[in-house]
Biotite code that builds the C-alpha atoms (Angstrom):
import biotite.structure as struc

atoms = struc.array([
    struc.Atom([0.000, 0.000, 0.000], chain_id="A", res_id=1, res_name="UNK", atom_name="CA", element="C"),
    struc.Atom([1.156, 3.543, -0.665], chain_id="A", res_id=2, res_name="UNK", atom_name="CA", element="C"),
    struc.Atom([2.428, 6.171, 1.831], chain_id="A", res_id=3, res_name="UNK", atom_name="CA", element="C"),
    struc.Atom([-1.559, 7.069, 2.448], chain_id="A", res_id=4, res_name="UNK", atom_name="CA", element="C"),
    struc.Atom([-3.065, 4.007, 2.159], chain_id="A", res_id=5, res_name="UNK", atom_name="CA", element="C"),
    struc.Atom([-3.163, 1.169, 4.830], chain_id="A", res_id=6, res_name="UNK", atom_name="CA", element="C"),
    struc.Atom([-4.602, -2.677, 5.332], chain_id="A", res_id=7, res_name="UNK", atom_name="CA", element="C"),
    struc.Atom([-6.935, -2.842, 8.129], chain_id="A", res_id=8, res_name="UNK", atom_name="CA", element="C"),
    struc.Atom([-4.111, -5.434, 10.023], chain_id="A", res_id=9, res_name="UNK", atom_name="CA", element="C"),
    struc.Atom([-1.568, -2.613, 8.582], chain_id="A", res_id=10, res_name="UNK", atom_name="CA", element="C"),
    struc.Atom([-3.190, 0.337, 10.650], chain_id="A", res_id=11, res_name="UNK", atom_name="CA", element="C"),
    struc.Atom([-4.143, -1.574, 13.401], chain_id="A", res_id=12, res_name="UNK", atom_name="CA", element="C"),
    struc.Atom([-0.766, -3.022, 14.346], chain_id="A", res_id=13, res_name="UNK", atom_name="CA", element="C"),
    struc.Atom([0.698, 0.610, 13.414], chain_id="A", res_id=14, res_name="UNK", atom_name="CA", element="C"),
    struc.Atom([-2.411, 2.990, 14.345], chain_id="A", res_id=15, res_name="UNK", atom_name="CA", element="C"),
    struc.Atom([0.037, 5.801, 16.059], chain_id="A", res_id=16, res_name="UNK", atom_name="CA", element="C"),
    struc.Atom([1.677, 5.750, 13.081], chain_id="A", res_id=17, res_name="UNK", atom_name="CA", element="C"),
    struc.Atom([-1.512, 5.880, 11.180], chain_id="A", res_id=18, res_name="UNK", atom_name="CA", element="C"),
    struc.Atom([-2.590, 9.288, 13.482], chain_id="A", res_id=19, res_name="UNK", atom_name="CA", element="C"),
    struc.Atom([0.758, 10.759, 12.870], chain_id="A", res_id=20, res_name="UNK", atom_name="CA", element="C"),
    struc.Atom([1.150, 10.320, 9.054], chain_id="A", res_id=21, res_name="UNK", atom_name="CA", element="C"),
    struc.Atom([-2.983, 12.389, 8.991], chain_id="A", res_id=22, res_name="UNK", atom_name="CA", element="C"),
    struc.Atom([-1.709, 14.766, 10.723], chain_id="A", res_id=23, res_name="UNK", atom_name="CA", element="C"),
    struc.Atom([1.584, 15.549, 8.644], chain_id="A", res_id=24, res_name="UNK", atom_name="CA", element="C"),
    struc.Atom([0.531, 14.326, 5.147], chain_id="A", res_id=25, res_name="UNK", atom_name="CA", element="C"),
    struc.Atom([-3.216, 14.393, 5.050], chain_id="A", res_id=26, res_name="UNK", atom_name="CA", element="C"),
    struc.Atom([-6.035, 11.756, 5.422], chain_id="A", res_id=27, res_name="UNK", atom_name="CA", element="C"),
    struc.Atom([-5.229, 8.174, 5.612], chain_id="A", res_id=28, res_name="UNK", atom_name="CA", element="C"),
    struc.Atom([-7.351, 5.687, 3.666], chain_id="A", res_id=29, res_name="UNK", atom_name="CA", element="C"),
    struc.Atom([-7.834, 2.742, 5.491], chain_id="A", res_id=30, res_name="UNK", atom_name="CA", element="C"),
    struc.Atom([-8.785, -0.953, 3.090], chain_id="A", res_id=31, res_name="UNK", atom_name="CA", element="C"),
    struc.Atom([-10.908, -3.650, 3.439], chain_id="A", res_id=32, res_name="UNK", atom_name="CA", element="C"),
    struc.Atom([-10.343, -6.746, 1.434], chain_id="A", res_id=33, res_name="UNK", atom_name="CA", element="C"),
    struc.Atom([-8.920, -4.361, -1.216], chain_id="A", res_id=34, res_name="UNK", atom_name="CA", element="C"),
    struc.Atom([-11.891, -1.703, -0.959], chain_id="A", res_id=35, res_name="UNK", atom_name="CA", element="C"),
    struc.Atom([-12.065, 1.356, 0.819], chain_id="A", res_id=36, res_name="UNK", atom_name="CA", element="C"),
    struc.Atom([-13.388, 1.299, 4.184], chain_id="A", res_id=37, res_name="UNK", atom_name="CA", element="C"),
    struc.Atom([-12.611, 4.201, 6.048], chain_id="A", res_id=38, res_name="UNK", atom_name="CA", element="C"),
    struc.Atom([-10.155, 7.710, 5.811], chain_id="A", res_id=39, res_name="UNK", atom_name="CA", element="C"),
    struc.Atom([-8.408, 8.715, 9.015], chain_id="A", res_id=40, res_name="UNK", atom_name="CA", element="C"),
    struc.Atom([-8.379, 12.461, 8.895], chain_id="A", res_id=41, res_name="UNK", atom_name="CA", element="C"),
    struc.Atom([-6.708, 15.044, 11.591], chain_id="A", res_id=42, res_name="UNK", atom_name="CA", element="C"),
    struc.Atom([-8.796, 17.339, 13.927], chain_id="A", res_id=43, res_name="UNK", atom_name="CA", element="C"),
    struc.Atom([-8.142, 20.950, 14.012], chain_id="A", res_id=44, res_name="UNK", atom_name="CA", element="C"),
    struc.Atom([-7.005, 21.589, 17.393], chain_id="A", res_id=45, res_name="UNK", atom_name="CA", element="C"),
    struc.Atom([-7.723, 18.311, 18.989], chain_id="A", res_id=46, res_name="UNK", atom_name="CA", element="C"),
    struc.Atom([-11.213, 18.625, 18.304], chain_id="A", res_id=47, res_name="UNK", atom_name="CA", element="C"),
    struc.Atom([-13.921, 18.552, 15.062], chain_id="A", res_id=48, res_name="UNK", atom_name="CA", element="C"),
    struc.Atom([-13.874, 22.056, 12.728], chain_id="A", res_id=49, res_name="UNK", atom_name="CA", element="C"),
    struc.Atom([-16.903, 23.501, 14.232], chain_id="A", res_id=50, res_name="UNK", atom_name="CA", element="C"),
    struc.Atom([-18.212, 24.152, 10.663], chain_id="A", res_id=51, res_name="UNK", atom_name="CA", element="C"),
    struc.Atom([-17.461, 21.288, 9.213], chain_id="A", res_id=52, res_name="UNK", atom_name="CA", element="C"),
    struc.Atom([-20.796, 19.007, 10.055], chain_id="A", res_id=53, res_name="UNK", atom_name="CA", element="C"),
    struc.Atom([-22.740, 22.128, 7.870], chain_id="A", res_id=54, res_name="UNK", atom_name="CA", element="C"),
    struc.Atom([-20.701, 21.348, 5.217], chain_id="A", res_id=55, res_name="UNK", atom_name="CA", element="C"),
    struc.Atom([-21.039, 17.968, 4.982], chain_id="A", res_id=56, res_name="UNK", atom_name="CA", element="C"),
    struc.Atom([-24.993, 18.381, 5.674], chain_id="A", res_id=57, res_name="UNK", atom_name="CA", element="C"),
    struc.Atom([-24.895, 21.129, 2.997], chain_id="A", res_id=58, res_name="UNK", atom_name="CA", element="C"),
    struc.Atom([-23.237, 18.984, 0.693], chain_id="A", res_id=59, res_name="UNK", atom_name="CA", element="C"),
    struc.Atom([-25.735, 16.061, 1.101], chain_id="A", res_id=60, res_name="UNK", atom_name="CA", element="C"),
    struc.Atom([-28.695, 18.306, 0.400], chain_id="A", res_id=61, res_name="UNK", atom_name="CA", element="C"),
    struc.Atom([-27.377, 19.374, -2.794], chain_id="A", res_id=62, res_name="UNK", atom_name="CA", element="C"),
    struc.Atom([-26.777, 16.488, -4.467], chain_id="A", res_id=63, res_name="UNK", atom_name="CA", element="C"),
    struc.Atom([-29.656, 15.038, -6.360], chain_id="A", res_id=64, res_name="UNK", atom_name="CA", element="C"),
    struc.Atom([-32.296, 12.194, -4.562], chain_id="A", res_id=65, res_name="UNK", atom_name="CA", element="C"),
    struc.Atom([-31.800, 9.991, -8.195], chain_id="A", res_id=66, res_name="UNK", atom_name="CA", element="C"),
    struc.Atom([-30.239, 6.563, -6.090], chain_id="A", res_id=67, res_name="UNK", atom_name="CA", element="C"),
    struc.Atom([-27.032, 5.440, -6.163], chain_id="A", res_id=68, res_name="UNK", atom_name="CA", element="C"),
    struc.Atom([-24.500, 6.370, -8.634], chain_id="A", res_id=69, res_name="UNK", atom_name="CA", element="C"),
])
């Protein structure tokens, strides 16, 4: 896996590492049996941007309610 991608095993038995590498480099994409399961991302500050559930929320009500894509 490249330097922002991890095994499940990989960031479990290196999850400091994992923490670390998000907060120099950016998120941290986390696999599954080759699939994407999850993205490690840093906090601001040790705690959640206080805008940043609007923007998701914002982002969700502007995309269209067609299904899947």
């Amino acid at each position: 896996m490249g330097v922002d991608a991890w095994t499940v095993a990989q960031a479990k038995a290196k999850f400091s590492e994992v923490i670390d590498k998000a907060r120099s480099l950016g998120p941290q994409t986390i696999t599954r049996n080759g699939r994407k399961a999850a993205v490690v991302v840093a906090a601001a500050n040790g705690s959640a941007r206080p805008g940043a559930r609007g923007t998701w929320l914002s982002s969700l009500r502007r995309r269209p309610c067609g299904g899947p894509d």
